[in-house]
C-alpha positions in Angstrom: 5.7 -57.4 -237.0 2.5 -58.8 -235.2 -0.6 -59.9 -237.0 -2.3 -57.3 -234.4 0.0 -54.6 -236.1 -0.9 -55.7 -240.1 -4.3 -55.6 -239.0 -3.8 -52.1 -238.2 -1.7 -50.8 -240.6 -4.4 -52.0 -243.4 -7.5 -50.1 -241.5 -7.9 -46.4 -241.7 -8.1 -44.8 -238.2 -10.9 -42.5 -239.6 -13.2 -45.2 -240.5 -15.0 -47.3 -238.4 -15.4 -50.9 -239.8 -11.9 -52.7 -239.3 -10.8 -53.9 -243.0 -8.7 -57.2 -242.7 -7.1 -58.9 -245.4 -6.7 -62.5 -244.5 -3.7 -63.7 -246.7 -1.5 -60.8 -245.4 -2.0 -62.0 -241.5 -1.1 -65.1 -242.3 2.0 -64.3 -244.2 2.9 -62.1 -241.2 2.2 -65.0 -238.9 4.6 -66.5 -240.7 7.1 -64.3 -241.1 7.0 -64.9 -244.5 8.9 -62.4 -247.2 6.5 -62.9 -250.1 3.3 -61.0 -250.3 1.3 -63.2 -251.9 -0.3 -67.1 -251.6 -2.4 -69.2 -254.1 -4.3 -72.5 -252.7 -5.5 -74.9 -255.0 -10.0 -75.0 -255.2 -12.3 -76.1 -252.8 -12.5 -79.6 -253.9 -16.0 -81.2 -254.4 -16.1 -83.6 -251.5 -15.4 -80.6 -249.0 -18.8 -80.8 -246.8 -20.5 -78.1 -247.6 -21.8 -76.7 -244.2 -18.6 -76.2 -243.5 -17.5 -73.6 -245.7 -19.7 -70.1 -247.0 -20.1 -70.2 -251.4 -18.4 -67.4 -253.1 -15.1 -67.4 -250.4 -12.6 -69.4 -249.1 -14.1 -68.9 -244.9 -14.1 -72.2 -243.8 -16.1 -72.7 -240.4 -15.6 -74.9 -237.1 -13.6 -77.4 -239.8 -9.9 -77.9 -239.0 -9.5 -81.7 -240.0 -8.0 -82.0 -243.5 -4.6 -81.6 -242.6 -3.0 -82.7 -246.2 -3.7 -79.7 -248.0 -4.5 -76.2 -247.2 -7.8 -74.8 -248.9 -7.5 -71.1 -247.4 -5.8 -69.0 -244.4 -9.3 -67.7 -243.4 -10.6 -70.3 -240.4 -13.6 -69.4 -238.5 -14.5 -71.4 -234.5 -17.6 -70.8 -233.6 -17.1 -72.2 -230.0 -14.7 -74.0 -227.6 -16.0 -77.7 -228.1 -13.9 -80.7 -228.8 -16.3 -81.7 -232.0 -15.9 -78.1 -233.3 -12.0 -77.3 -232.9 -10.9 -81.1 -233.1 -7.2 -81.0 -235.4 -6.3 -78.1 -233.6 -2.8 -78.4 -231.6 0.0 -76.4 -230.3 1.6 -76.8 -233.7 -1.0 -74.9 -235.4 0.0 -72.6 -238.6 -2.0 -73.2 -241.2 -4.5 -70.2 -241.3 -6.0 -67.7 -238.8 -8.2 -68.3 -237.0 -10.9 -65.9 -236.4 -13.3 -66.4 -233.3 -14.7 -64.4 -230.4 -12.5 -62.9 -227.8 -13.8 -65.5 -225.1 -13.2 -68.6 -227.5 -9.6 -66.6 -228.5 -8.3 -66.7 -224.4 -9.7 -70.9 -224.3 -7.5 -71.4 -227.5 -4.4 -69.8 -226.4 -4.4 -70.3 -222.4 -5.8 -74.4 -222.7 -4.9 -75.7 -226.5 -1.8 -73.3 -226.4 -2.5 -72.6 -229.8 0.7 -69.7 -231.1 -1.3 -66.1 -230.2 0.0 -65.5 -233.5 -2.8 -67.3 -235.5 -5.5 -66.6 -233.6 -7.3 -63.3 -234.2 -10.4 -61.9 -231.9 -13.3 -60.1 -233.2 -15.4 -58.1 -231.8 -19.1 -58.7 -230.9 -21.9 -56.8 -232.7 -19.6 -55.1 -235.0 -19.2 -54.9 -238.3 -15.3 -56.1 -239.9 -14.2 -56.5 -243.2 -12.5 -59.8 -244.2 -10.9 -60.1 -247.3 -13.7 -57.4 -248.4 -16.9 -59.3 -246.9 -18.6 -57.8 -244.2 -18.3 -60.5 -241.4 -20.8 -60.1 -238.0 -20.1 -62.0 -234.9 -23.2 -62.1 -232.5 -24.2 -64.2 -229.4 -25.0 -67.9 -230.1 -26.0 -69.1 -226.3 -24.4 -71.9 -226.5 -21.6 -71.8 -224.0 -19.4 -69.2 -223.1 -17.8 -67.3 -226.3 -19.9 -69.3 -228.3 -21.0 -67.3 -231.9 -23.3 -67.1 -235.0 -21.9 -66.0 -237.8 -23.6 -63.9 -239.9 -21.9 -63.2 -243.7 -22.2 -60.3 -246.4 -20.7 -62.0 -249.3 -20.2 -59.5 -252.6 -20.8 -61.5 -256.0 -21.2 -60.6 -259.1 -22.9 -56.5 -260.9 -22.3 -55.1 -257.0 -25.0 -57.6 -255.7 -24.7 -59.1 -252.0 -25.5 -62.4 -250.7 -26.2 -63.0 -246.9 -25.6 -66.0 -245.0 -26.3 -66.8 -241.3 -24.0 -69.9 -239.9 -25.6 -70.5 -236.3 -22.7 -72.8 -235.1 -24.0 -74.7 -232.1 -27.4 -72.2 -230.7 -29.9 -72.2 -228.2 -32.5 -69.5 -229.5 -34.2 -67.0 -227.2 -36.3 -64.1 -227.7 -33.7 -61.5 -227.8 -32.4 -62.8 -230.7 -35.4 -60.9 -232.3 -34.2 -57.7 -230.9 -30.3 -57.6 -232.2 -30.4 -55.3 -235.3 -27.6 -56.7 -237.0 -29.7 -59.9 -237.4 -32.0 -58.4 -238.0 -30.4 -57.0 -241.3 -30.2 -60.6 -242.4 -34.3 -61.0 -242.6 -34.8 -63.0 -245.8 -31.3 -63.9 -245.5 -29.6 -66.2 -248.9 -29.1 -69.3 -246.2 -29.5 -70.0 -242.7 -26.4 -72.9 -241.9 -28.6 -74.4 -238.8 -27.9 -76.5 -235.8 -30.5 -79.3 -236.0 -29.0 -81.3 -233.5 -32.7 -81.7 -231.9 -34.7 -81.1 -235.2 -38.0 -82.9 -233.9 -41.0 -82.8 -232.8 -40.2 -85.0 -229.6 -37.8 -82.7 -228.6 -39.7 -79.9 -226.7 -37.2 -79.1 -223.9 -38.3 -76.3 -220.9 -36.0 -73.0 -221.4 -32.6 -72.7 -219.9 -34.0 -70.8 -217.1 -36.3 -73.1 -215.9 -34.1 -76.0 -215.9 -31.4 -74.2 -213.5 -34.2 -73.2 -211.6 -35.2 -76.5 -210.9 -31.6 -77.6 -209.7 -31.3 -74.8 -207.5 -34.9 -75.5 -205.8 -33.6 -79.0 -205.2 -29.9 -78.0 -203.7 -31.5 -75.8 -201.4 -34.5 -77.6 -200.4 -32.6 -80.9 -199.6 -30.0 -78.9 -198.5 -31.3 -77.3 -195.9 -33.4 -80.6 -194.6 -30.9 -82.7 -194.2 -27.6 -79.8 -193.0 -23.9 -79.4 -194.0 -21.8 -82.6 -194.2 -24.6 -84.7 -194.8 -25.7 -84.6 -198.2 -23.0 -84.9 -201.2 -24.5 -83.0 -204.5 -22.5 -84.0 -207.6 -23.7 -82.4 -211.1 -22.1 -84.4 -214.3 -20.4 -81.9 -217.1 -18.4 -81.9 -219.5 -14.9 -80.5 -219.3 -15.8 -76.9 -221.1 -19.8 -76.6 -220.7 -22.8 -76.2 -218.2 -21.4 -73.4 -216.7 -24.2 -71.2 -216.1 -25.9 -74.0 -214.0 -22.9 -74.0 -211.8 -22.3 -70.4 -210.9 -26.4 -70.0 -210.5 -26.3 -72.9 -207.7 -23.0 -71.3 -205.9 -24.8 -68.2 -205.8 -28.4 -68.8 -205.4 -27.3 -71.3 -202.4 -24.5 -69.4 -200.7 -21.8 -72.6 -201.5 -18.5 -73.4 -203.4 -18.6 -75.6 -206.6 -15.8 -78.0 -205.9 -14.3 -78.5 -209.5 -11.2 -81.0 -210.7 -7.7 -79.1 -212.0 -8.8 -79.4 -215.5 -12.0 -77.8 -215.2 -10.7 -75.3 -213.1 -8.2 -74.2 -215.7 -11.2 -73.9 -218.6 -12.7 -71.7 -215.5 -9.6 -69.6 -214.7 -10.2 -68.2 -218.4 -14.0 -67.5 -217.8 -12.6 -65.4 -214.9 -13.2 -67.7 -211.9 -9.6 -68.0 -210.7 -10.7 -66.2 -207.1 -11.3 -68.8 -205.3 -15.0 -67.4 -204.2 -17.4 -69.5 -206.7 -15.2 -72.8 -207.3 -12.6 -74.8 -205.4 -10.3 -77.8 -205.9 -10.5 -78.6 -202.2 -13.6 -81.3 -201.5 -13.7 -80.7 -197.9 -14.9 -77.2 -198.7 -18.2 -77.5 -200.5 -20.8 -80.4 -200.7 -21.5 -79.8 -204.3 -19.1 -81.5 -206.7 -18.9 -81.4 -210.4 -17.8 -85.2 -211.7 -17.5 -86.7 -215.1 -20.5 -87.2 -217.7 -20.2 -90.8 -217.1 -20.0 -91.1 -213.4 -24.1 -90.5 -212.3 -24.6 -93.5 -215.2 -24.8 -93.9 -219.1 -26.7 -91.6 -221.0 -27.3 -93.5 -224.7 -29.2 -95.1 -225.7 -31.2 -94.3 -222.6 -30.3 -93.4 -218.9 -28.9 -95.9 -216.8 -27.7 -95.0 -213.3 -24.9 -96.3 -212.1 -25.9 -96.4 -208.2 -22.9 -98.4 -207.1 -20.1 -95.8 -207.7 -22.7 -93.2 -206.0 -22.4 -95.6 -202.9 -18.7 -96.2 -203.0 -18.2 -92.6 -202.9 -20.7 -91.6 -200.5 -18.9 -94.4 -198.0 -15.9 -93.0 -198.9 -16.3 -89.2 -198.2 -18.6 -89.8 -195.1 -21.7 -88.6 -196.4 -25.7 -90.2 -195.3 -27.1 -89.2 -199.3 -26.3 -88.5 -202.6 -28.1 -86.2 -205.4 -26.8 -86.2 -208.5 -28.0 -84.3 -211.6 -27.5 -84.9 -215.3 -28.4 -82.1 -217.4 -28.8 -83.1 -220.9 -31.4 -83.6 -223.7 -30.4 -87.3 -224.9 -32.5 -88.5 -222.1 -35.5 -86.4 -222.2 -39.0 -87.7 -223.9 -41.9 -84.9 -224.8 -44.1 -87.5 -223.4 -42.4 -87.7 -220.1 -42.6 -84.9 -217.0 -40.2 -81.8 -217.3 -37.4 -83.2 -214.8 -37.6 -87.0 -213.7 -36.2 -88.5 -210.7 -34.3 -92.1 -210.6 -34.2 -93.8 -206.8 -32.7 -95.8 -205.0 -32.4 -96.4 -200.9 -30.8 -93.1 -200.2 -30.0 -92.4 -203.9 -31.6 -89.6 -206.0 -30.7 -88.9 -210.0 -32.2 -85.6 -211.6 -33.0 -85.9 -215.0 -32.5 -82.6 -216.7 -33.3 -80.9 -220.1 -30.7 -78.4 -219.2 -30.0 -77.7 -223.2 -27.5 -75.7 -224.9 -28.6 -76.6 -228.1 -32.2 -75.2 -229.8 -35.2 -77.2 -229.2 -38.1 -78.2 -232.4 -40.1 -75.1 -231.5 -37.1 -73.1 -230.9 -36.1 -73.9 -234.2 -39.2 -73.5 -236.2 -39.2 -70.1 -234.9 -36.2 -69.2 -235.9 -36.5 -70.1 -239.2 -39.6 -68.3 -239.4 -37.8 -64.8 -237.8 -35.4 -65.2 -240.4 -37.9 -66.2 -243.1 -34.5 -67.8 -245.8 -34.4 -68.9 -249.2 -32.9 -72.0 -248.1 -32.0 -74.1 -244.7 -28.5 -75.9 -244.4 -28.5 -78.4 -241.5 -25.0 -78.6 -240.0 -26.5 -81.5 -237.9 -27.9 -85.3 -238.9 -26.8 -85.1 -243.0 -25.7 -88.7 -244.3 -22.4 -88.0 -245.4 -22.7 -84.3 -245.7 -24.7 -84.3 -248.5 -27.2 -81.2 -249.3 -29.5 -83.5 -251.6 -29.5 -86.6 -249.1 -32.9 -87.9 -248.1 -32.4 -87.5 -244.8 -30.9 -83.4 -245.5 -34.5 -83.0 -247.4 -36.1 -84.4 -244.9 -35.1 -82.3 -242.5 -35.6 -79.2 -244.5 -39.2 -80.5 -244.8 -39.9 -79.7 -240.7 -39.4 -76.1 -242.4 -41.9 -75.7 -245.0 -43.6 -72.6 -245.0 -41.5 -70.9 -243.3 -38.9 -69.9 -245.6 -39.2 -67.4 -248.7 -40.0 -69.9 -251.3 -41.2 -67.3 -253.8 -37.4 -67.0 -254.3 -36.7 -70.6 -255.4 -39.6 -70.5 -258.2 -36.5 -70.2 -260.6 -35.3 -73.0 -259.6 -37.9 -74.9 -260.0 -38.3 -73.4 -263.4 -35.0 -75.0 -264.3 -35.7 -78.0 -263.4 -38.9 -78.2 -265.1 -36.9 -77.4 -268.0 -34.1 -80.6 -267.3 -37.4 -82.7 -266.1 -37.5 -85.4 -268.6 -33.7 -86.2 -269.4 -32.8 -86.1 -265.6 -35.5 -88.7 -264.9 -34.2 -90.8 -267.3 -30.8 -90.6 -265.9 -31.9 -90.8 -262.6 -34.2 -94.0 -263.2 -30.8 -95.1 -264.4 -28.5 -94.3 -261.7 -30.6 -95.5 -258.7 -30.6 -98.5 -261.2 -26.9 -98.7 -260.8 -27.0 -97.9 -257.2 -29.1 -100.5 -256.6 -26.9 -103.4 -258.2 -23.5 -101.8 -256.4 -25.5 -102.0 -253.0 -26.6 -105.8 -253.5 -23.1 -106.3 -254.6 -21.5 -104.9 -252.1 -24.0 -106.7 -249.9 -23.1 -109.8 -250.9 -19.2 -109.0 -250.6 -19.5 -108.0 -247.0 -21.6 -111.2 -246.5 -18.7 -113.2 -247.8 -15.8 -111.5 -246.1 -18.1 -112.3 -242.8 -17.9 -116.2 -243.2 -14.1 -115.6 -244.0 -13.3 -113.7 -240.7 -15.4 -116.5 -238.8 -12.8 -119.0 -240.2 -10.0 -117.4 -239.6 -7.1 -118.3 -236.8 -6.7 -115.9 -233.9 -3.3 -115.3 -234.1 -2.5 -112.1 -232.9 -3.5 -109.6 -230.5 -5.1 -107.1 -232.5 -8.9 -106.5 -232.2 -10.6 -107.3 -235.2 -13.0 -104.6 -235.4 -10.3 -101.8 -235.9 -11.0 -100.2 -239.3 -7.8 -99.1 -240.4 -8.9 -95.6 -242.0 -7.5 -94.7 -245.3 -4.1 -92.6 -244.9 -5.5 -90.3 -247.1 -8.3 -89.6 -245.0 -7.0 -89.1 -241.6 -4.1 -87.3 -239.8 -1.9 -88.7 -236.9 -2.2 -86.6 -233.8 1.2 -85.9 -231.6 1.3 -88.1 -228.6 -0.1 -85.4 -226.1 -2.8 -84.8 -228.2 -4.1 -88.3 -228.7 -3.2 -88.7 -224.7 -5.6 -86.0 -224.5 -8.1 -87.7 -226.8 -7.8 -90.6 -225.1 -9.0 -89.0 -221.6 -11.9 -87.5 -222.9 -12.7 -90.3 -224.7 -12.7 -92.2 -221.5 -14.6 -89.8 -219.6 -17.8 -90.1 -222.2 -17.5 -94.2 -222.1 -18.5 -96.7 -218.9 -15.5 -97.7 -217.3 -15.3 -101.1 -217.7 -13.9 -100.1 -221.2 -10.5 -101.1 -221.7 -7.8 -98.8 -223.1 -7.4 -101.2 -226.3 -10.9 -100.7 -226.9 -10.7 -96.7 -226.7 -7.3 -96.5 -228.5 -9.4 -98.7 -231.4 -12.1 -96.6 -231.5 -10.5 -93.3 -231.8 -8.1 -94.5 -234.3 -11.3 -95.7 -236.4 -12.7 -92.8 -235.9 -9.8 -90.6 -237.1 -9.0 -89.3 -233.7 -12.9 -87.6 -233.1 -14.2 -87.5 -230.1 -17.8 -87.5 -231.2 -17.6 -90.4 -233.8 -15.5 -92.9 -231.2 -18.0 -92.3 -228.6 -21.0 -92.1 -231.0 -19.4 -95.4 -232.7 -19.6 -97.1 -229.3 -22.7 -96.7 -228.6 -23.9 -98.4 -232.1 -21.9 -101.2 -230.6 -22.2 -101.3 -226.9 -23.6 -104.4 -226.2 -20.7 -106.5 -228.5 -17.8 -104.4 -226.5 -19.1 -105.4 -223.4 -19.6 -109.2 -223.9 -16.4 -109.0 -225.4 -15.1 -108.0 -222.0 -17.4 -110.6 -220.1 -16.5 -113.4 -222.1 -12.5 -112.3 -221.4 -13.2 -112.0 -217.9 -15.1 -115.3 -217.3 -12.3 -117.0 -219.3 -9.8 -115.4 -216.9 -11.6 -116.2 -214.0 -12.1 -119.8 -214.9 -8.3 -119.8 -215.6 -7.4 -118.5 -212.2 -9.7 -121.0 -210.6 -7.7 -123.7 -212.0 -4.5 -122.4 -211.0 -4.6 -120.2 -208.0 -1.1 -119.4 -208.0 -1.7 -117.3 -211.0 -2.7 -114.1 -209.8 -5.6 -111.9 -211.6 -4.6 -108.2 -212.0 -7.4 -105.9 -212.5 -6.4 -102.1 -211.6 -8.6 -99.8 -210.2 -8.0 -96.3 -211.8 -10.7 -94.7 -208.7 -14.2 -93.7 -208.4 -14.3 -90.8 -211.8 -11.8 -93.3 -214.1 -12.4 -95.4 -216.7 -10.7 -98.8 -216.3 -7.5 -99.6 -217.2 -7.5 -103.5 -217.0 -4.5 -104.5 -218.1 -5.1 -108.6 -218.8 -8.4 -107.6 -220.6 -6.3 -105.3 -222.7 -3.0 -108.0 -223.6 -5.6 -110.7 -223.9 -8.8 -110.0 -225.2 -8.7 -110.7 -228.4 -7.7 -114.2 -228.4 -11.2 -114.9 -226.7 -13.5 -113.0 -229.6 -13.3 -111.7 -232.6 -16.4 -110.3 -233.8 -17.3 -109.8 -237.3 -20.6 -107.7 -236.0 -17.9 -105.0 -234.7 -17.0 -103.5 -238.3 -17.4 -99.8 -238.2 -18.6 -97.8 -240.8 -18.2 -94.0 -241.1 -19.7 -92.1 -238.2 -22.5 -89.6 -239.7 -23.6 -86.7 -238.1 -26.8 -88.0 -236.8 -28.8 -85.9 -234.4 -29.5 -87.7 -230.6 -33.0 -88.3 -231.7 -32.6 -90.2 -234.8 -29.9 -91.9 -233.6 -32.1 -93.1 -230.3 -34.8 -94.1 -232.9 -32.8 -96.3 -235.0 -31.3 -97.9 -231.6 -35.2 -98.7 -229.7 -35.7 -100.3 -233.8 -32.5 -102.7 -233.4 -33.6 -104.2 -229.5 -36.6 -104.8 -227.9 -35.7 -104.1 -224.8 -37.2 -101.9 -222.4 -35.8 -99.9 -220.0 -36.6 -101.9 -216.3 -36.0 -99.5 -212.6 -37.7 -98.7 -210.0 -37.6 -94.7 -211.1 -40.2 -92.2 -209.3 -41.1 -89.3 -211.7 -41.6 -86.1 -210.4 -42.9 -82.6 -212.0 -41.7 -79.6 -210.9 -42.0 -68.9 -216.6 -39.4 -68.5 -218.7 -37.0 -65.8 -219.3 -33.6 -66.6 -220.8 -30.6 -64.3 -220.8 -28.2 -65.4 -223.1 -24.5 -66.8 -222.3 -22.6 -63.5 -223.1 -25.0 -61.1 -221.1 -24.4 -63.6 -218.4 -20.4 -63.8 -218.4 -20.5 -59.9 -219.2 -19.9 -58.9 -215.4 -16.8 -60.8 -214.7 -14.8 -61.1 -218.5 -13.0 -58.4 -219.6 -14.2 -56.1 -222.7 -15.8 -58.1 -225.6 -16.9 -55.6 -227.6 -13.1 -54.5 -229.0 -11.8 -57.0 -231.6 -8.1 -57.5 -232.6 -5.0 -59.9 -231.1 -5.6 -61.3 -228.4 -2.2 -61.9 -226.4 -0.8 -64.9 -224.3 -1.9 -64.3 -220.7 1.0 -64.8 -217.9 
């Protein structure tokens, strides 16, 4: 029996609202002959974003792999930092999603069809008796907010909003079942761009802008002449390519990986994209190919050259479209030159910008905001979480929260005194601590090299982390290299994603914190091996060359380079979840350094139709919910 068939054997044909029980299509997932399951609690250290109180729906969180909380899993979209733990071997709970994000799990992460369940868009469903709403979260394709009707206690409801990763737009306004969650309990938000530097144009605008500058530069310079290439990543930025292929009458010419993610979004025709170069001159390439992105934009102008030389062209244009380079205090879309060069700069933004946010918040009008984004350690009472909440005062229903503030007048004076004494504590644990690491420092100066392990690999507690199967940390690997420059070795990215517990986002984001170590660390190898070669030439140097969109492999600077360095500055600590902007603020207060090219700026309405409408022509049927099946 199919988990499609449970489903509807437990709803009433005569009623409307499809009534699922969690527990039981999971036991039919498994085949399993008993009819009940018990999981031990929540436990306390679970980070509360991810989860909704008063049930066991966990959201967009599939890394704790020990023990299993609950069998009701919600994804809110089809990105690596959302579905990361997710494999082919799969069976610990349904998952619940949008039909879109159902057909990307199945047909790319061949996740079994049996634990993945589809629901509809717009439409009320019962799960495990709260009333669950799926609506459009313009994010990327299939991407969802989830919006929650949780029953507690004397019949009374609470409603949540969890916004997964959002871009807002004005329609939102107009959807009547958000609109039922007005003066909602909490609002889960994406604050990846929570502040007030980050005022990005719409959507709209942006693709606008990078189909004015296809077809003008086009059309000046003829076919064959002019090589376009547009930086993505893997599953993303979709909406800018079909808009150029159809606005400018051209194929996209795509790689095999990203044609399968567009295979799924219906594209498999051959009439928007192609795998064949010689067919169009606008060519999607890696994130890191057009240049490095953090902790400001540096173009990489010599790969633009080897590959114009190499596929015949007189120019290349490339365009990045992302937020992590974009400054309210710079024009809307800037230009980097260089001889017959040209990099586009733009704010092409699937997440919500500061205003964006501020008026959602102030649509919703909650008792409480959740950031999902930027918390230290996924705490709700950090200073940085109250912080944040703090770009939201006035806009939510603080009337509400009088009682408790009522209580906490009541505990005032013995939870100063124990709070005067446990920052007290804090404080002495910190300069210990301090002192420890200051220690251990001199130590590892004074120790031998003696082997040929890195010393800044954190060996993460066993407790803490999960071991991937080889094709998925292959696959973990390759993304991780496409996000990184690539004179990174592959020791250097296997170290990093095994201190980062196998996450994309942490590896790359625990790079960047260390950038300027990894690559002296390289120099210093390669100056050694150099010198080395000089003085005996019959020793040959092999550095491979894995092409134009690869990172480098190199081989010698993998066997050998930790017996030149070992740095003690290279210890990782856990990656938080801080937002582009904060993190780009704490990077411009450790260097001095400005940013040095010889860039031209240049300036170039704004309606916004969200992801769904916009995929709505060419995907099948969104609006029934259920099983979705494998797809031959």
């Amino acid at each position: 029996m199919s988990a499609q068939s449970a489903a509807t054997a437990t709803a009433n044909e005569r009623v409307k609202t499809l009534t699922l029980d969690s527990t039981q299509l999971y036991l039919t997932a498994l085949n399993s002959t008993t009819s009940t399951l018990s999981f031990p609690p929540i436990p306390s250290s679970f980070p509360p974003s991810n989860f909704i109180p008063h049930t066991r729906f966990l959201i967009d969180s599939f890394r704790h792999p020990f023990t299993a909380f609950s069998a009701s899993y919600f994804l809110s979209h089809f990105h690596s930092d959302q579905y990361f733990g997710l494999c082919p071997s799969w069976s610990k709970g349904i998952i619940f999603c949008s039909h879109l994000t159902s057909l990307l799990l199945i047909q790319t992460l061949k996740i079994p069809p049996r634990f993945v369940f589809a629901l509809p868009l717009n439409d009320p469903v019962l799960v495990d008796g709260c009333e669950v709403i799926l609506i459009d979260a313009n994010h990327c394709p299939g991407s969802v907010q989830l919006l929650f009707k949780v029953p507690t206690k004397n019949g009374i409801f609470e409603r949540y909003v969890h916004t997964g990763d959002f871009r807002y737009c004005n329609s939102m306004k107009l959807n009547s079942c958000l609109i039922g969650f007005v003066g909602c309990d909490a609002i889960f938000l994406d604050t990846t761009y929570c502040d007030p530097k980050c005022i990005f144009p719409s959507q709209e605008e942006s693709i606008d802008y990078v189909v004015s500058v296809v077809d003008r530069i086009g059309k000046e310079f003829g076919k064959r002449r002019v090589l376009f290439l547009i930086a993505t990543y893997v599953a993303g930025k979709e909406k800018i390519l079909v808009e150029v292929a159809r606005r400018c009458k051209t194929k996209i010419c795509v790689d095999g990986r990203k044609m399968e993610i567009l295979r799924v979004l219906g594209y498999g025709d051959g009439e928007v994209f192609t795998e064949d170069e010689s067919e169009s001159d606008v060519h999607v390439v890696g994130w890191s190919v057009l240049g490095e992105t953090w902790p400001y934009f540096r173009p990489n102008f010599v790969i633009m050259e080897e590959v114009m030389v190499e596929r015949g062209y007189e120019k290349v244009v490339g365009f990045v479209p992302t937020g992590w380079t974009y400054e309210v205090k710079r024009n809307k879309f800037a230009v980097q030159t260089k001889d017959t060069f040209e990099i586009h700069l733009v704010p092409c933004l699937e997440h919500s910008n500061y205003d964006e946010l501020k008026e959602y918040v102030k649509f919703l009008k909650p008792k409480k905001v959740i950031p999902t984004v930027a918390m230290d350690f996924e705490k709700l009472e950090s200073k940085h979480a109250d912080k944040l909440r703090k770009h939201f005062d006035g806009l939510i229903d603080e009337m509400d929260n009088k009682e408790d503030l009522l209580m906490g007048f009541h505990r005032g004076n013995c939870e100063t005194v124990e709070k005067v004494e446990r920052d007290a504590n804090e404080e002495r644990v910190m300069e210990r601590n301090k002192n420890m690491f200051e220690i251990k420092t001199v130590e590892s100066n004074d120790m031998d090299v003696s082997s040929n392990d890195v010393s800044y690999v954190h060996k993460p507690d066993s407790q803490d982390s999960t071991i991937p199967s080889e094709e998925e940390r292959e696959r973990i690997i390759e993304e991780t290299r496409d996000s990184l420059p690539r004179w990174v070795t592959r020791d250097q990215i296997l170290d990093l994603v095994g201190s980062s517990r196998w996450n994309i986002v942490e590896a790359v984001s625990n790079f960047y914190e260390h950038e300027i170590e990894f690559y002296e660390q390289v120099s210093v190898f390669r100056t050694f091996e150099s010198a080395s070669h000089a003085s005996s030439p019959n020793s040959p140097i092999s550095l491979s060359n894995s092409g134009h969109f690869r990172s480098s492999t190199d081989e010698n600077v993998n066997t050998n380079l930790s017996l030149v360095s070992k740095s003690p500055s290279l210890k990782f600590t856990r990656w938080r979840n801080i937002s582009p902007s904060k993190r780009k603020k704490n990077t411009e207060k450790r260097s001095n350094k400005k940013v040095k090219s010889n860039s031209t700026l240049k300036s170039s309405g704004s309606k916004q139709p969200t992801i769904t409408s916009f995929f709505s022509k060419l995907l099948p049927d969104d609006s029934k919910g259920g099983k979705t099946d494998r797809k031959n």
